[in-house]
N, C-alpha and C positions, 0 to 999 in steps of 0.2 A: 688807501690800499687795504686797512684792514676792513675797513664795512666792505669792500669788496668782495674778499675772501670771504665774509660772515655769511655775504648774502648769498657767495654761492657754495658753502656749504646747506645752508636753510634750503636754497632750492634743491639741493642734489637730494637731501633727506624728506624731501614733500615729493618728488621725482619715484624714490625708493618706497614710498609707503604706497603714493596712487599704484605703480606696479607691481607692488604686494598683494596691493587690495584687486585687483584687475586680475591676477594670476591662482588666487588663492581658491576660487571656486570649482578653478580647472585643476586644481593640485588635488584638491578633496575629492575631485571626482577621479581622479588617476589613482588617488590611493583604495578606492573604494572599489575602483574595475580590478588595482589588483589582488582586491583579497576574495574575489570572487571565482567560479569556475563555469564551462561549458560543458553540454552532453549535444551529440553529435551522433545519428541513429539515420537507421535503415527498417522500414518496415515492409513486413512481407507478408502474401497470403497464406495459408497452412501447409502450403510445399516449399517451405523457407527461401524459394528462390526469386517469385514473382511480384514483384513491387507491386505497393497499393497506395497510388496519391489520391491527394485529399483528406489522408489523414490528419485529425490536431492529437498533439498528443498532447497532456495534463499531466502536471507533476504537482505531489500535494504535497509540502514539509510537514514532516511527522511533529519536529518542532516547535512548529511556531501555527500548524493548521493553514499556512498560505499555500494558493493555489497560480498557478502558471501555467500558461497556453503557448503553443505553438504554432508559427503560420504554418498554411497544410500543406502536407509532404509532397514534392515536386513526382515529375511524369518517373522519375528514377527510386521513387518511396523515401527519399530521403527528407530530415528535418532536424534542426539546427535549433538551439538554445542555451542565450547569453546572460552573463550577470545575473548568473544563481550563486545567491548564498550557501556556503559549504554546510555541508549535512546530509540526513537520508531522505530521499522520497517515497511515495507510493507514486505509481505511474500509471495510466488510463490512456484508452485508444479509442477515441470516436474515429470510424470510417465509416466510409461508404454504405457501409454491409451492417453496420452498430457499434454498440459499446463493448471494449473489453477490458478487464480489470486485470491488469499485470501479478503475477506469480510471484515475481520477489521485487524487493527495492531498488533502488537507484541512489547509487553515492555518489558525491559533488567534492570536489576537493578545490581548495583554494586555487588559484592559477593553472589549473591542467584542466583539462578538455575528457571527459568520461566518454565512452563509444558503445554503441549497444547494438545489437541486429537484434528484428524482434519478429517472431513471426505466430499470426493472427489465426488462431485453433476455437474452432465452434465447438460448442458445447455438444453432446448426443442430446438429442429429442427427450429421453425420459431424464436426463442430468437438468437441461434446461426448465423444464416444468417443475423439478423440483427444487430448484434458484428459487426461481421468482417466485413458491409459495412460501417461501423463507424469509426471502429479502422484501415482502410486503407483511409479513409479519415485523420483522427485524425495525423495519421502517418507522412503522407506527407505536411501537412498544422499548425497542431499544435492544430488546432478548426476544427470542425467537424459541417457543416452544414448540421442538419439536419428539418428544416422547413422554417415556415415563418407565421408572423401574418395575418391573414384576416381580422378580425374586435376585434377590440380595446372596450371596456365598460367602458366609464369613470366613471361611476356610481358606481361601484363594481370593479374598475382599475383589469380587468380581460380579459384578452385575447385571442381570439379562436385562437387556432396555426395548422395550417396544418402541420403533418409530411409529409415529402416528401421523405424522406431515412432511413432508420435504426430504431432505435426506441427513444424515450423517457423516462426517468424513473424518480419516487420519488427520492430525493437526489442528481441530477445529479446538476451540477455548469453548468448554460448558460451563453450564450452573446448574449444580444440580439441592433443589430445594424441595425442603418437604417439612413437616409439624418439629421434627425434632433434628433436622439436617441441613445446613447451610455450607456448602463449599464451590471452590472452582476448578478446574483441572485440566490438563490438555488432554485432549483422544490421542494415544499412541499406539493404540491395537486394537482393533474389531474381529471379531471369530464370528459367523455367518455358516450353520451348520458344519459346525467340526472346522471351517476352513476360513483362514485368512484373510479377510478383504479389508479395499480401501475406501470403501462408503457402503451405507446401509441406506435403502427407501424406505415410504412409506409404507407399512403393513408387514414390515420385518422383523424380526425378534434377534438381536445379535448379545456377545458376548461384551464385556467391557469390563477393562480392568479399571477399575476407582483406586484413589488418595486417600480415601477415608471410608468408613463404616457408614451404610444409604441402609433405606426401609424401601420396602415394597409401596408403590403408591407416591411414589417421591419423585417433582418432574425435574424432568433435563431438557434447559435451555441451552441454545446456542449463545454465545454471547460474539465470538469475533474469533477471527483469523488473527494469530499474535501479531501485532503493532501496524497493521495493514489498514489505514483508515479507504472507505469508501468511497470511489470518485462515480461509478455508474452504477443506480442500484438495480437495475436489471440487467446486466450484460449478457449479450450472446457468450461469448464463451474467455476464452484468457488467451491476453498478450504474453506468448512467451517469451521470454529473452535466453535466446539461444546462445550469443557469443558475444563478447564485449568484455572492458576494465571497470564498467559502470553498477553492473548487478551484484547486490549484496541478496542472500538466501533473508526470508524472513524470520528466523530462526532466530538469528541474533539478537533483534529486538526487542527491549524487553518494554512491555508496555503497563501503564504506571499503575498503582495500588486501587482505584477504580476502575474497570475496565472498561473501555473505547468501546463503544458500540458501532462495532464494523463487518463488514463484509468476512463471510466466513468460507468462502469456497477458494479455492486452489484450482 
């Protein structure tokens, strides 16, 4: 009676271990679906209303630099994507029509479902031509010179910058280097004859306020768009993300003590 009892104890504990062992790979993967999250989007032409299928959209972790594809967005523009790791992304729109480089980020939260509308805005004809002599600069070099200071205002530490290539814009991350000047800074104001603008071209002379004391003679490189790494380097124009719980402003992002050499257009 009692080897009985031994032996069917023995069996019940080789019983309990084989479906331990059997269950355990589908446990790890339940734990791992649930510390994960989805984003769940609608893409659209530039009159925010008219679906665009065929889109894949790309989402790049600011992270960890992985990259992640979408199947293309049905006849409704919609598109769906699972078991993303929590954190922020950059986003990308290959369509039909091209590439476009998303405006702000994309947040991922563990177990919840992020939502975006996004709608697809071409660049203007002279914005465009002055992308792509940037970002084929940017490409091959890392920094993208596109000026140089002419005269310096110690007075108001403000700087008249020649562009000489491409364009300039609010929010772009510089470098401005020269014999006895090395700094970075973000553009937060452009003055373009007495007045205000949000980018400067090529053969411009604008106003710029500096972080620190520059020499005449001393160039200014673009270096990147804060924390926005690259996914298309030539894009037609930008994925906006008009409504959603998923879009984070790039603002926030601070990006590390070397700077990312990335896409600098908005």
């Amino acid at each position: 009676m009692f080897e009985a009892r031994l032996n069917g104890r023995i069996v019940l504990c080789i019983f309990t271990a084989l479906l331990f062992c059997a269950l355990h790979p589908a446990l790890q993967a339940s734990e791992a679906a649930a510390s994960t999250g989805s984003l769940i989007g609608f893409i659209y032409g530039q009159d925010g209303t008219t679906p665009v299928s065929g889109s894949v959209i790309t989402l790049k972790s600011i992270a960890t630099g992985s990259s992640f594809e979408s199947v293309p967005t049905d006849s409704q523009g919609v598109f769906r994507m699972t078991s993303l790791a929590p954190g922020v992304y950059a986003m990308g729109v290959s369509s039909p029509a091209g590439g476009f480089n998303a405006s702000s980020m994309v947040g991922i939260k563990a177990n919840e479902t992020a939502k975006v509308s996004v709608a697809l805005q071409p660049y203007e004809q002279q914005v465009a031509q002055a992308v792509s002599q940037v970002n084929e600069s940017q490409t091959k070099a890392g920094e993208s010179r596109v000026g140089r200071i002419v005269e310096f205002l110690p007075g108001t530490v403000e700087g008249q910058v020649f562009i000489e290539l491409g364009l300039l814009q609010q929010n772009d991350r510089i470098h401005i280097l020269g014999e006895r000047t090395d700094f970075y800074q973000d553009v937060k104001s452009l003055v373009f004859q007495g007045m205000a603008v949000k980018r400067a071209f090529g053969g411009q002379t604008v106003q710029l306020k500096l972080i620190k004391p520059a020499e005449a003679g001393d160039i200014v490189y673009i270096v990147c768009k804060r924390g926005i790494p690259p996914i298309f380097l030539s894009p037609l124009g930008i994925a906006a993300i008009v409504a959603g719980t998923g879009a984070i402003t790039y603002g926030i992002i601070e990006i590390p003590d070397e700077p990312i050499p990335v896409s600098p257009f908005k």
